[in-house]
C-alpha positions as CSV (number, residue, x, y, z in Angstrom):
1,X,-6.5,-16.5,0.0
2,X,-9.1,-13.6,0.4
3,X,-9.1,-10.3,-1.2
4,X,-10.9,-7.5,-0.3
5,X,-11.5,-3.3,-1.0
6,X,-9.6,-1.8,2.3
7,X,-12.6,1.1,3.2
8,X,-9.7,3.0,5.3
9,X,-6.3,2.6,3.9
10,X,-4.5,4.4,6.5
11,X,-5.6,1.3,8.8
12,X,-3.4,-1.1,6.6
13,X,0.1,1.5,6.6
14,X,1.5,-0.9,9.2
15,X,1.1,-3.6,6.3
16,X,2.2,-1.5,4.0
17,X,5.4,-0.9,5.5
18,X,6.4,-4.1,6.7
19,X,6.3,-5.5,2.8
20,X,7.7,-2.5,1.8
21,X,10.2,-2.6,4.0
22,X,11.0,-6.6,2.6
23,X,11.3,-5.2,-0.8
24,X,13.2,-2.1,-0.3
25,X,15.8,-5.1,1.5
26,X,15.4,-7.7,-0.7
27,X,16.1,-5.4,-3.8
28,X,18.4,-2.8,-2.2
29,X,16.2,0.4,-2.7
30,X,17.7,3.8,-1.7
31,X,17.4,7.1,-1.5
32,X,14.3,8.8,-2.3
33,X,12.6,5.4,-3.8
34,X,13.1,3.6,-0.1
35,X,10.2,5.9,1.2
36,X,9.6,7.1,4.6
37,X,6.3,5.6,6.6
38,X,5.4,9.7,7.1
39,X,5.3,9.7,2.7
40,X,3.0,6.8,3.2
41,X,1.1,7.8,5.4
42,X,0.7,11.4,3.8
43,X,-0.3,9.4,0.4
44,X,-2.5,7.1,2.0
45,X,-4.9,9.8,3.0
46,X,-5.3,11.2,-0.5
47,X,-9.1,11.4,-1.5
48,X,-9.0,8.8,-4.2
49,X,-6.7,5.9,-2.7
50,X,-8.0,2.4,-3.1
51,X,-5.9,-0.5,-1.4
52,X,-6.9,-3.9,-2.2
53,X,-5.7,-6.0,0.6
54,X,-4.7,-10.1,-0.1
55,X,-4.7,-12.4,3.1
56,X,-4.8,-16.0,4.2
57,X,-6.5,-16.0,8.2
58,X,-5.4,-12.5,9.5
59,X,-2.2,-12.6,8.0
60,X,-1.5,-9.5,5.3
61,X,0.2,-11.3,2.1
62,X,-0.2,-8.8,-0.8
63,X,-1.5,-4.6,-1.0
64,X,-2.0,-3.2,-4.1
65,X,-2.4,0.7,-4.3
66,X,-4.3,2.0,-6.9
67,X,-5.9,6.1,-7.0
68,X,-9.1,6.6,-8.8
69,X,-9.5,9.4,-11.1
70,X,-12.3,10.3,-13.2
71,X,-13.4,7.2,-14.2
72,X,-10.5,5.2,-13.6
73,X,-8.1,3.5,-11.7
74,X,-4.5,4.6,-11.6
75,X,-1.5,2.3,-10.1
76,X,-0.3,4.1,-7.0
77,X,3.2,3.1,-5.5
């Protein structure tokens, strides 16, 4: 498994969505928690995001979301 800093986050919202997407499924999420790609795509964009990106080859397996602010890191989504 590699990890890595994603530079442009946007470029990973297809990612993003897809194990989203498993989770909203797999846990039944509704409503305003299930998320729309547009709200992910607006939030991806905000100065400040920071994906880390897990994969094995060129296969996706894990995105973390994380804003900085100040000096820190805050969990995103």
């Amino acid at each position: 498994m590699d990890i890595e800093v994603c530079t442009d986050p946007v470029a990973h919202l297809d990612d993003w969505c897809r194990l989203y997407g498993e989770l909203v499924m797999r846990k039944n999420i509704t409503g305003i928690c299930a998320f729309s790609r547009s709200a992910f795509e607006q939030q991806l964009v905000i100065p400040g995001t920071v994906l880390f990106r897990a994969s094995e080859g060129e296969q996706t397996i894990a995105l973390d979301w994380w804003y900085v602010q100040g000096e820190g890191l805050h969990r995103g989504i």
